[in-house]
C-alpha positions as CSV (number, residue, x, y, z in Angstrom):
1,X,15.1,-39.3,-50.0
2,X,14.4,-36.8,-53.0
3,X,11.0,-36.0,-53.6
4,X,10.8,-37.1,-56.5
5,X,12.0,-40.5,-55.4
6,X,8.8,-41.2,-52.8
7,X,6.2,-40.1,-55.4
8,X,7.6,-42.9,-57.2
9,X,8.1,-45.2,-54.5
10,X,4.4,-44.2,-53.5
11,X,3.0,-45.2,-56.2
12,X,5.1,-48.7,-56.0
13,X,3.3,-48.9,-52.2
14,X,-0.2,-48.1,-53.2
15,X,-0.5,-50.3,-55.6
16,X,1.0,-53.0,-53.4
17,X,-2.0,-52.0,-51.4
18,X,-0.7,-49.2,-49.3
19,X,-3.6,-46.9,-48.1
20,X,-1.6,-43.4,-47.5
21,X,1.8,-42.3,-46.8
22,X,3.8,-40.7,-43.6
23,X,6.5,-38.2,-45.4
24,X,8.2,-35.9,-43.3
25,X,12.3,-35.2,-44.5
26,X,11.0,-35.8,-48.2
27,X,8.7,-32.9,-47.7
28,X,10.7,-30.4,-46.2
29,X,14.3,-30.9,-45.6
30,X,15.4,-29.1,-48.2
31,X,14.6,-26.0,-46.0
32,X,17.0,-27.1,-43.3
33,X,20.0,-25.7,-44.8
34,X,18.6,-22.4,-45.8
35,X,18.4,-19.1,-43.5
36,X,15.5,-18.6,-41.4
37,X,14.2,-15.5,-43.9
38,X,14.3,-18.1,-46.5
39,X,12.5,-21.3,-44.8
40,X,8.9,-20.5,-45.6
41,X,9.3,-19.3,-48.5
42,X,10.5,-22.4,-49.4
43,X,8.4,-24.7,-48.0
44,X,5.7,-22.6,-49.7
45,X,7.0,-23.0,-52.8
46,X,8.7,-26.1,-53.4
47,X,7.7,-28.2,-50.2
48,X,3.4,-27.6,-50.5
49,X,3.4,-28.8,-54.2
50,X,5.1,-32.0,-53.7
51,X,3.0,-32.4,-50.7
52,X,-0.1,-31.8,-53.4
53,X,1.7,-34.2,-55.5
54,X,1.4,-37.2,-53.0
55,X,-1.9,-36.6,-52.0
56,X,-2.9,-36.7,-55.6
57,X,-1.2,-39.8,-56.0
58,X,-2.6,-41.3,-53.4
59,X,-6.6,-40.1,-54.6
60,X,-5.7,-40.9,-58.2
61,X,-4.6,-44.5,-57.0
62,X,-7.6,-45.1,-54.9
63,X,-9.6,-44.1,-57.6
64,X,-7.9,-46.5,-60.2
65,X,-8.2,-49.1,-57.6
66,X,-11.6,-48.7,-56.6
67,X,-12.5,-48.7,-60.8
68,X,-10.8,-52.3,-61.0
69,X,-12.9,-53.3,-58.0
70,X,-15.9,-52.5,-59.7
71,X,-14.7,-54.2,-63.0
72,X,-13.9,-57.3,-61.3
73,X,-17.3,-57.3,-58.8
C-alpha cells in the first residue's frame, strides 16, 4: 500500500475509533528494490517523514477527538 494511501486510510480508522496504527511495508518498502548504498538514505528521506506524517495524524486526531469529548461532556 502507497503511503499516501494509509495516511488516508488512517485517518478513516481513527476516527472510527482506532487508537494507533501498525505500518511496516507502507513505511519502508520502497527501499527494498534499491542497492544497499542507497537503502538508508532512503528511508531517511522519504520513509522518516511519512512515518512523522502518521504519528501526526494519529496526535492531531486524538486531539480533535478529545476536543469533541469535552464539547459533548
Amino acid at each position: 500500500m502507497a503511503g499516501e494511501t494509509f495516511a488516508e486510510e488512517l485517518t478513516v480508522a481513527l476516527r472510527a475509533g482506532a487508537a494507533g496504527f501498525i505500518a511496516g511495508r507502507a513505511i519502508w518498502s520502497g527501499c527494498l528494490g534499491l542497492p544497499p548504498e542507497e537503502q538508508e538514505r532512503w528511508l531517511r528521506r522519504e520513509a522518516r517523514p511519512l512515518f512523522d506524517r502518521l504519528t501526526a495524524i494519529v496526535h492531531e486526531e486524538r486531539l480533535e477527538s478529545r476536543a469533541e469529548g469535552a464539547e459533548e461532556g
